[in-house]
C-alpha positions in Angstrom: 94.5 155.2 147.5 92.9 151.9 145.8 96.7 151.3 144.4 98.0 150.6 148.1 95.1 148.2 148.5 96.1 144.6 149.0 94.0 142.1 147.7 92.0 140.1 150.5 90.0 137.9 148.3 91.8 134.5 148.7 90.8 131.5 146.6 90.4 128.4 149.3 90.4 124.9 147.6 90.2 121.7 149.6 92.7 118.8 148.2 92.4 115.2 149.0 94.6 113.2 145.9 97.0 114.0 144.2 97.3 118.0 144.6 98.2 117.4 148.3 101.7 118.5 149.3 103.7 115.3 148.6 101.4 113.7 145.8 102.0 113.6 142.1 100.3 116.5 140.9 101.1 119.3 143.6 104.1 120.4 142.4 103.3 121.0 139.1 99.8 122.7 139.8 100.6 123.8 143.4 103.8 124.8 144.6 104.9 127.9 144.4 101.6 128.7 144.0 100.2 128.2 147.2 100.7 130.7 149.7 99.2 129.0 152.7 98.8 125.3 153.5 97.1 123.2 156.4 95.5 120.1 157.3 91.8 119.7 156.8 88.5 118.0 157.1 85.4 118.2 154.8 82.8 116.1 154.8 82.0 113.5 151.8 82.3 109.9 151.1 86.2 108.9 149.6 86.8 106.6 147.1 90.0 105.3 145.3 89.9 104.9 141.6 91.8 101.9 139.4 93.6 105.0 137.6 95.5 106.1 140.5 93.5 108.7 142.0 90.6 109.0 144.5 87.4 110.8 144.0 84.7 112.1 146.4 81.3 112.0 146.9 78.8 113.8 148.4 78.6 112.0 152.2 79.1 112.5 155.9 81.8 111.1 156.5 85.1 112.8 157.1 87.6 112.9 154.1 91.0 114.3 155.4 93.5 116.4 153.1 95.0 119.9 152.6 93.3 123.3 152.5 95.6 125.4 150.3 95.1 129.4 150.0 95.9 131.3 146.3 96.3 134.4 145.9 93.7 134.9 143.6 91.0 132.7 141.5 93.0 132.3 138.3 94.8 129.0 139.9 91.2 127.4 138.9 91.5 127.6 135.3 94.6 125.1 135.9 92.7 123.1 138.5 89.1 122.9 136.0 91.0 121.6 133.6 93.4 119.0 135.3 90.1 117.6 137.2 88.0 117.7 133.7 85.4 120.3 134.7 83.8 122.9 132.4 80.8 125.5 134.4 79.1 125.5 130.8 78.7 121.3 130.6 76.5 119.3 132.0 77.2 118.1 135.3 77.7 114.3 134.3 79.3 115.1 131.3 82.3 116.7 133.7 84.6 114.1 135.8 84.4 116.3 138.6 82.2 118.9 139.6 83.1 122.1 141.5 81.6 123.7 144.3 82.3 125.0 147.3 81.9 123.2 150.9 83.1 124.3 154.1 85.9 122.8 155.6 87.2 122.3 159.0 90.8 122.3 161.3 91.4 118.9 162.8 90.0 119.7 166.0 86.7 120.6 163.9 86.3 124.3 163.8 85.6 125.8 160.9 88.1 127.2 158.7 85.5 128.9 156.2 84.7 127.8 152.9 86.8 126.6 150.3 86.4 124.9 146.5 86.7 121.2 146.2 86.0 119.3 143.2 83.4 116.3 143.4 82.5 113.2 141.2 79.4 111.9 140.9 78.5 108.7 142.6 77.1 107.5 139.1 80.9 108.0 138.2 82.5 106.5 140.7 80.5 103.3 140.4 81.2 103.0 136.7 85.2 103.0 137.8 84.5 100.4 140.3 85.8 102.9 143.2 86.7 101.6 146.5 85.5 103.1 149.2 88.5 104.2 151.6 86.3 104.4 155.1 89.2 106.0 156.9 88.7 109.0 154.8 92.9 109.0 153.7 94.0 108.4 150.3 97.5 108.8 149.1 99.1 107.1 146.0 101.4 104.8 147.9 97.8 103.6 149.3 97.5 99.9 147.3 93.7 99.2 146.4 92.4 95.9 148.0 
């Protein structure tokens, strides 16, 4: 019967500010909401912004945070708007732009793919972003 069917379809998204477990947005956005969490690697460049939050790029380089699993895609309409990003704008007219990337365990096998939100490096530049080569940000990270 379709009604016994459980819904498979999990919606991936790869933190790395302030929706990872601990920072200042995951609890409002997040928990509760999250039925699976782990540590995770994608690949970008990471920078930390003068307002508080990072942003990343596209890059090589390893940017560490959480992959968090939802039950369904309807956690993005929250997420779009919190990170400023609208599918009918413009791509620089957004903050951050949404696609999906794969992402990887610590150890570096792949964990599958998973939304993350990106700025553009036009962007970052403007905000005089710092570059955090270790690929970590967290909030109680000071800017140099």
């Amino acid at each position: 019967m379709i009604s016994n069917m459980k819904n498979v379809s999990l919606c991936n998204v790869f933190v790395y500010g302030t929706l990872k477990p601990n920072e200042a947005n995951y609890a409002e956005y997040c928990a509760g909401k999250a039925i699976t969490q782990q540590q995770a690697i994608a690949y970008g460049k990471l920078f930390a912004l003068p307002m508080g939050y990072p942003a990343m790029t596209v890059g090589n380089a390893q940017v560490h945070g959480y992959l968090l699993s939802f039950p369904d895609a309807s956690i993005l309409e929250s997420l779009d708007e919190l990170e400023d990003y609208q599918s009918d704008r413009a791509s620089h007219e957004n903050l951050y732009n949404r696609r999906l990337i794969e992402v990887f365990d610590l150890q570096g096998e792949a964990l599958g793919m998973a939304w993350a939100y990106f700025m553009e490096l036009a962007q970052v530049t403007k905000f005089a972003g710092m570059a955090q080569h270790d690929g970590l940000w967290t909030q109680t990270k000071e800017m140099p």
